[in-house]
C-alpha positions, -999 to 999 in steps of 0.1 A, spaced: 0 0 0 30 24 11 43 15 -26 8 26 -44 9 60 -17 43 68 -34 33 62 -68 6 83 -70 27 111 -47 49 107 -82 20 115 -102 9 146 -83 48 159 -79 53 151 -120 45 188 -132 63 208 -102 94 187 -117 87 197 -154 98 233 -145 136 221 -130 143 193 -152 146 200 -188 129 167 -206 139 150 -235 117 154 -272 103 120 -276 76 107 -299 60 89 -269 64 76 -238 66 38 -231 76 10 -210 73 -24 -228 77 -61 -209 106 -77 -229 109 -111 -202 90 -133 -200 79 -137 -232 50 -160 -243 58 -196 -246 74 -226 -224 99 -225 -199 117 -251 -183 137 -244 -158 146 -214 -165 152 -223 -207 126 -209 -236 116 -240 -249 87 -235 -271 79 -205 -287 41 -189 -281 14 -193 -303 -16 -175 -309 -35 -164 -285 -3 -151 -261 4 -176 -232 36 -181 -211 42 -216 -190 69 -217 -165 79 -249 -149 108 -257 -125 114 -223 -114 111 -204 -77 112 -169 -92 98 -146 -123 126 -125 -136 107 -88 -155 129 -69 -178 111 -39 -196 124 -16 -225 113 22 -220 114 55 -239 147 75 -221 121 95 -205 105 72 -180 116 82 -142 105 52 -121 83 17 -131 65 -1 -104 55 -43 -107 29 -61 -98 27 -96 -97 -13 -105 -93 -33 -140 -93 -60 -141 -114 -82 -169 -96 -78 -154 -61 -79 -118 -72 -48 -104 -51 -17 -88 -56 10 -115 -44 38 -91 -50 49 -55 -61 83 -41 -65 94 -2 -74 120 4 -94 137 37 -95 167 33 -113 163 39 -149 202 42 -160 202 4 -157 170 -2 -174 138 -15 -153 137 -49 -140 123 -69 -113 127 -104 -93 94 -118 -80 108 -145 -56 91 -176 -39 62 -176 -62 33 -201 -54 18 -224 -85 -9 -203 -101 -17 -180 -130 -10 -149 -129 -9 -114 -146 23 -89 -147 17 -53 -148 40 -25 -151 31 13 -145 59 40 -155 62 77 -146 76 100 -175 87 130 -176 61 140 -202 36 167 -203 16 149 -227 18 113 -217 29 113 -178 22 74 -173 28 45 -194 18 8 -187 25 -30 -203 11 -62 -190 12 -95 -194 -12 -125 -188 -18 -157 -181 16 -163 -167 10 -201 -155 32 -207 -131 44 -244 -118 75 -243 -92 99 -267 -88 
């Protein structure tokens, strides 16, 4: 809850920051999930490619590893790791350090199915927030 609190602190501190920092020209402002992408895993190794509609298996694994690609513009990302059949949020992580991209490292993940979110701050007048997500994420530890 304390992470959502900050998050939307962000959001309301965004334009006072527009007047000190000088932001970059950009097209648009994005933040795209680049890992996992659909298909199978087995522990830890892309074994099958995804088909139509998108779907990602994991097997054998105790952690879901996020890597993003964003527009040079985007100031912090924050995950969220929710379960679709219970409805909760198992974990979320902040990540404010965009000079080494954004990633994450959801640990100790239960079996179940899940869906990855991502929500970005830029420094953008226009387009202030930008979002990916990712689902079903099935899920099967070792």
């Amino acid at each position: 809850m304390k992470k959502i609190v900050l998050l939307m602190a962000l959001l309301f501190v965004m334009p006072l920051l527009q007047g000190i920092a000088v932001s970059e020209k950009t097209d648009d402002s994005y933040i795209f999930i680049t890992d996992p992408e659909g298909g199978l895993y087995f522990y830890g190794k892309k074994i099958m490619p995804a088909y139509k509609p998108f779907w990602t298996v994991i097997i054998g694994s105790t952690y879901i590893n996020v890597d993003t690609d964003s527009s040079s513009n985007i100031l912090t990302a924050y995950f969220t790791l929710y379960d679709i059949f219970t409805r909760d949020v198992v974990e979320s992580q902040l990540d404010t350090t965009p000079s080494d991209g954004f990633a994450c490292n959801f640990s100790h993940v239960p079996k179940g199915s899940y869906l990855i979110a991502v929500i970005a701050v830029a420094l953008d007048p226009d387009e202030p927030v930008a979002s990916d997500w990712r689902a079903p994420i099935v899920f099967i530890p070792a």
